[in-house]
C-alpha positions in Angstrom: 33.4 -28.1 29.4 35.4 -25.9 27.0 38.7 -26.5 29.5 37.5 -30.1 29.7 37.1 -30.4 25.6 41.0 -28.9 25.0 42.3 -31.2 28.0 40.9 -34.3 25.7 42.1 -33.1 22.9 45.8 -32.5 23.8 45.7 -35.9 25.8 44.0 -37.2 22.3 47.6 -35.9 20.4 49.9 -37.0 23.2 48.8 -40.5 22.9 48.4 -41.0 19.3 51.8 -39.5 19.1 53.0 -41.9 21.8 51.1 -44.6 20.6 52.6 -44.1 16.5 56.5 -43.4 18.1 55.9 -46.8 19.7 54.1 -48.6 16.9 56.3 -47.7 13.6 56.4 -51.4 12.4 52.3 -51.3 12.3 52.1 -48.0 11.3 53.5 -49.1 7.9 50.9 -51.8 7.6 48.0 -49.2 8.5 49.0 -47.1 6.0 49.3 -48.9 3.0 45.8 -47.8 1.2 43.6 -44.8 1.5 40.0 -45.6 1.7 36.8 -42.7 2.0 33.7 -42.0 4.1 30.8 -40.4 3.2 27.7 -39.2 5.1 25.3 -36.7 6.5 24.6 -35.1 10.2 22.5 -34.0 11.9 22.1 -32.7 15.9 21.5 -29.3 17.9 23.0 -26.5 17.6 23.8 -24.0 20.8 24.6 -20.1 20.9 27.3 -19.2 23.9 27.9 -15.5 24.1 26.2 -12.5 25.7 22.8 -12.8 25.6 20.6 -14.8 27.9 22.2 -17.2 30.8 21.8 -18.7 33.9 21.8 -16.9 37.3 24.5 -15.5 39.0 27.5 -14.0 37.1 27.5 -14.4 33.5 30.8 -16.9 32.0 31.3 -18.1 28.7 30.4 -21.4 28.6 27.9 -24.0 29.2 27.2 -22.8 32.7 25.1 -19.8 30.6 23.9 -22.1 28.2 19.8 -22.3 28.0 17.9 -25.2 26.4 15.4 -23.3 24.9 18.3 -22.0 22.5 18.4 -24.9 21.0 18.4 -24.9 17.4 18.7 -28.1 14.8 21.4 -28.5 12.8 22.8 -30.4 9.8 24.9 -31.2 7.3 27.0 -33.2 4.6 31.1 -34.9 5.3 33.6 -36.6 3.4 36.4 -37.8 4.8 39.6 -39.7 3.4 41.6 -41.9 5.3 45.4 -42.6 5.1 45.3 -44.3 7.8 43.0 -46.6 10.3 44.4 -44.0 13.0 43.6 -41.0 10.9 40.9 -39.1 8.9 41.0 -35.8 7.0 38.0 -34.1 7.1 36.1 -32.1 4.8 32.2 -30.5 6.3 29.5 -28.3 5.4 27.0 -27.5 7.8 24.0 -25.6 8.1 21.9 -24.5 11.5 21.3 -21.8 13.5 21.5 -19.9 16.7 19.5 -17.6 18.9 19.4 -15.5 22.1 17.2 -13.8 24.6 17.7 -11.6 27.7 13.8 -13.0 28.7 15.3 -16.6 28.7 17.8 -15.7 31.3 17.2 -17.6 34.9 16.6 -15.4 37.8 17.0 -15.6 41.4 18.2 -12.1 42.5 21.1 -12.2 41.9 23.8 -10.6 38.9 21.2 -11.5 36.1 18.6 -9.2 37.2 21.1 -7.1 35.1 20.4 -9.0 31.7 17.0 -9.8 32.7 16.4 -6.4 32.6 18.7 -5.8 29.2 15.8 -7.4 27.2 18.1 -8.1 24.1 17.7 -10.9 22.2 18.7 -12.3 18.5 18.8 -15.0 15.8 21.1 -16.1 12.9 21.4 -18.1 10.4 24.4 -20.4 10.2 26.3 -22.2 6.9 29.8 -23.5 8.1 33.0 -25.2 6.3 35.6 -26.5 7.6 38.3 -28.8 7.3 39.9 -30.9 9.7 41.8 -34.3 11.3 40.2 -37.0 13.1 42.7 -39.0 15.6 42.0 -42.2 16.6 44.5 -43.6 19.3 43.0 -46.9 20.5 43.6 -48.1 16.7 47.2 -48.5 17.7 45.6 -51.1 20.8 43.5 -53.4 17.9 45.0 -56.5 16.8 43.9 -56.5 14.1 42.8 -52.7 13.0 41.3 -53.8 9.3 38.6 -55.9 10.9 36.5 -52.9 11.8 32.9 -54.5 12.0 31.4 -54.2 15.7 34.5 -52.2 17.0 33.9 -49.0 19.0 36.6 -46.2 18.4 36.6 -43.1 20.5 38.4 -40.1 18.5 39.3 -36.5 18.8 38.7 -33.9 16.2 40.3 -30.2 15.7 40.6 -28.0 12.1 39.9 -25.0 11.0 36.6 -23.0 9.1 34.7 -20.8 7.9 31.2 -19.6 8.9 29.1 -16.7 8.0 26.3 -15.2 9.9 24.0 -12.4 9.7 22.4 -11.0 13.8 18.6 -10.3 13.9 16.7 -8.8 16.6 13.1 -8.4 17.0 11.3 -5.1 16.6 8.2 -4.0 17.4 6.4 -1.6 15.7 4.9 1.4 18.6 2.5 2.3 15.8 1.1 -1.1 14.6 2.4 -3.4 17.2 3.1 -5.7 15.0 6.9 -7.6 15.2 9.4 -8.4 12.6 13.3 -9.4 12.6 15.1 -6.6 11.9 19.0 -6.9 10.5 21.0 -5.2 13.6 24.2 -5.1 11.6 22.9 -2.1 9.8 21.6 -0.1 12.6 25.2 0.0 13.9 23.6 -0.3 17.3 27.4 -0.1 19.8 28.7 2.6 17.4 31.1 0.2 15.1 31.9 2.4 12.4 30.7 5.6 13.6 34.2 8.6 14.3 33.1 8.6 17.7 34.2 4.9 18.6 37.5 4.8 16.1 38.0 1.2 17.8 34.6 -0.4 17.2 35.0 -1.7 13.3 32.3 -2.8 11.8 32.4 -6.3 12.1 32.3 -8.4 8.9 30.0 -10.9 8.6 32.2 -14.2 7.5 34.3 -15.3 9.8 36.7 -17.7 10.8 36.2 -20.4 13.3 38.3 -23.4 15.1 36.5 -26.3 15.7 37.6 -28.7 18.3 35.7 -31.7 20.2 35.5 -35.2 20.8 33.6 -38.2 19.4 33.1 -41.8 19.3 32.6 -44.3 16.4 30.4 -47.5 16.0 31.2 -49.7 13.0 27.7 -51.4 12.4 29.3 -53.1 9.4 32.5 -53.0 7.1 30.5 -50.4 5.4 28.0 -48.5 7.5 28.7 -46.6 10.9 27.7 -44.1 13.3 29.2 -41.3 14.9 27.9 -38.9 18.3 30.6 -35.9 18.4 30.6 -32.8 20.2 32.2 -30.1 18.6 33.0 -26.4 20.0 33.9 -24.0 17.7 36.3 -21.4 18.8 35.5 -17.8 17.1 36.9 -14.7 16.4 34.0 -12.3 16.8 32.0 -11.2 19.8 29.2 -9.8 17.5 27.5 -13.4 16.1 24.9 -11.7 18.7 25.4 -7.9 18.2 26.4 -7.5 21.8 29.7 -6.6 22.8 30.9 -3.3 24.5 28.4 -0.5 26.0 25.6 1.3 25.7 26.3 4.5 22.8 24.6 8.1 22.8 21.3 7.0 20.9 21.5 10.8 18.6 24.4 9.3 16.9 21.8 7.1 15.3 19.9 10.1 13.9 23.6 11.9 13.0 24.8 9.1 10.5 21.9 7.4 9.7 18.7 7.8 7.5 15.9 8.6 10.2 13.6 5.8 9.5 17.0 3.5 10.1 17.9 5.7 13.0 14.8 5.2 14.8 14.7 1.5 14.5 18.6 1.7 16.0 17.1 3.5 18.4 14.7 1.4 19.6 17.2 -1.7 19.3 20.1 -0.5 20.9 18.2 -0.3 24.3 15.1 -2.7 24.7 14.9 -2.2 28.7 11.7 -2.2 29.7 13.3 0.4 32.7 14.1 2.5 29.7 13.6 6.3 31.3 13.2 5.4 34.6 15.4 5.1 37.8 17.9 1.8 36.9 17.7 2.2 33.3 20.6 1.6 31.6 22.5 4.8 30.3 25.2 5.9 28.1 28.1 4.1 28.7 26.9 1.6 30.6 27.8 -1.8 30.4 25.9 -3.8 27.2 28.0 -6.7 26.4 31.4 -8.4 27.6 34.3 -7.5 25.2 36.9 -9.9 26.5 35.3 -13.0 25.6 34.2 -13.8 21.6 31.0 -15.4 21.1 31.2 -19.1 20.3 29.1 -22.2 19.5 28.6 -25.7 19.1 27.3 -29.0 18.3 26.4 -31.9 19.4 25.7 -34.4 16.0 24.8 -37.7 15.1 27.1 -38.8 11.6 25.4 -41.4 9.6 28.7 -42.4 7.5 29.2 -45.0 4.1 32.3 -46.5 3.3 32.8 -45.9 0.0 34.4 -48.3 -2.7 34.1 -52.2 -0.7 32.6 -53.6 1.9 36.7 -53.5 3.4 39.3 -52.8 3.4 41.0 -55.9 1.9 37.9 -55.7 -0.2 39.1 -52.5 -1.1 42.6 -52.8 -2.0 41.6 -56.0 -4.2 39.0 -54.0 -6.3 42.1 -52.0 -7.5 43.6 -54.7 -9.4 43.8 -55.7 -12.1 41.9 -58.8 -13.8 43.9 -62.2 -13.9 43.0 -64.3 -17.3 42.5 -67.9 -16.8 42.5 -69.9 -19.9 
């Protein structure tokens, strides 16, 4: 899908490029006034990195992607438009994502490994980004203006910001009760620790691209509705605290305070095969550092035309008065 979501996009550009080279005479007309939407959204949310999956070999996108991940998210837009064929715009959204090792689907094959792993995690997520909606089949319309009851398929890429903050679940061996612990802090691959001068500790705002498709529905010259999907492209393979391998657990009790360090004990290895024949050991594989973690959405936009109820409308409401005596 991720292949299939860039192919669109490109294909998006090539026409609207195509389409505006071909169409410079209504180009000028589309153009003339800059109108604004505004709205909210809301849709789920889905983790695709390390944790949990599908059987057979683990891949980095939907093919590992479990349902029961699924988190709601939401948010606020503005957009301005320079053009019918164009949009600039600006989003904040809020959500979150999760993973587990106990979610993963099994049949005996290469994720009895992660099965066994027994990781999990959850974050919170606040996102902003900024970025341009295209919308080629404008450059098809007859009459672009006269937007009520038209159905415009569009392609969306940009660029944001998102912070995060990984927590696993802990058990207590003493009271058995559970909490969510912050796994940043127990440093549970090593990142920061002399031992593994290549494993940074990762920060925890990062930035993001997001790129998908969508398709508008004009209910009114005023009122619409959008479903998108929208991946977003990170930068960081540690939304989910899993990346490399498996670290000597005493480093734990060498740089950190020993309440901390037993907790990072605990964390860093959650196999229930933990000191027994297949457990996993140092060095061992824990996460895939090749591919970055990403996520995405998949939202319904609710969206107001602000200023007229059109676009003529619009441009007339800009004028000024005429005196009739």
């Amino acid at each position: 899908m991720k292949q299939c979501l860039h192919s669109l996009l490109r294909k998006c550009v090539f026409i609207a490029t195509l389409l505006f080279a071909l169409n410079i005479p209504s180009f000028s007309q589309l153009s003339s006034g800059t109108y604004f939407d505004a709205g909210i959204t809301v849709g789920p949310m889905g983790f695709l990195g390390d944790l949990g999956g599908n059987y057979g070999k683990g891949t980095g996108f939907v093919k590992d992607y479990n349902l029961k991940t699924t988190k709601l998210s939401y948010g606020i837009y503005a957009t301005a438009y320079p053009a019918e064929w164009l949009g600039i715009r600006l989003a904040l959204n809020f959500g979150g994502l999760n993973g587990s090792d106990a979610n993963t689907n099994v049949k005996g094959g290469e994720e009895e490994s992660r099965k066994n792993r027994n990781l999990d995690f959850r974050s919170n997520i606040q996102e902003a980004f900024i970025g341009g909606e295209l919308y080629p089949t404008v450059f098809l319309e007859n009459d672009p203006t006269d937007i009520q009851g038209r159905l415009r398929p569009y392609g969306i890429i940009g660029i944001g910001v998102f912070h995060f903050n990984p927590q696993g679940s802990y058990t207590d061996p003493n009271t058995h009760t559970t909490s969510w612990v912050n796994l940043r802090d127990l440093h549970t691959e090593g990142e920061g620790f002399p031992e593994y001068p290549d494993r940074k500790e990762y920060a925890l705002t990062q930035l993001n691209i997001p790129m998908g498709i969508g398709v508008k529905y004009y209910f009114s010259n005023s009122v619409n509705i959008s479903f998108e999907i929208i991946h977003r492209k990170t930068f960081t393979d540690y939304i989910d605290d899993v990346s490399t391998n498996f670290v000597d657990p005493s480093l734990f009790y060498k740089y950190l305070p020993a309440a901390t360090a037993k907790i990072a004990d605990e964390m860093s290895n959650k196999s229930p095969l933990r000191g027994q024949p297949g457990a996993y050991n140092v060095g061992d594989k824990r996460g895939n550092p090749n591919q970055n973690d990403a996520y995405f959405t998949a939202g319904f936009k609710l969206g107001i035309r602000l200023g007229a109820g059109s676009e003529r409308q619009w441009r007339n409401s800009t004028r000024c008065p005429v005196l009739r005596f």
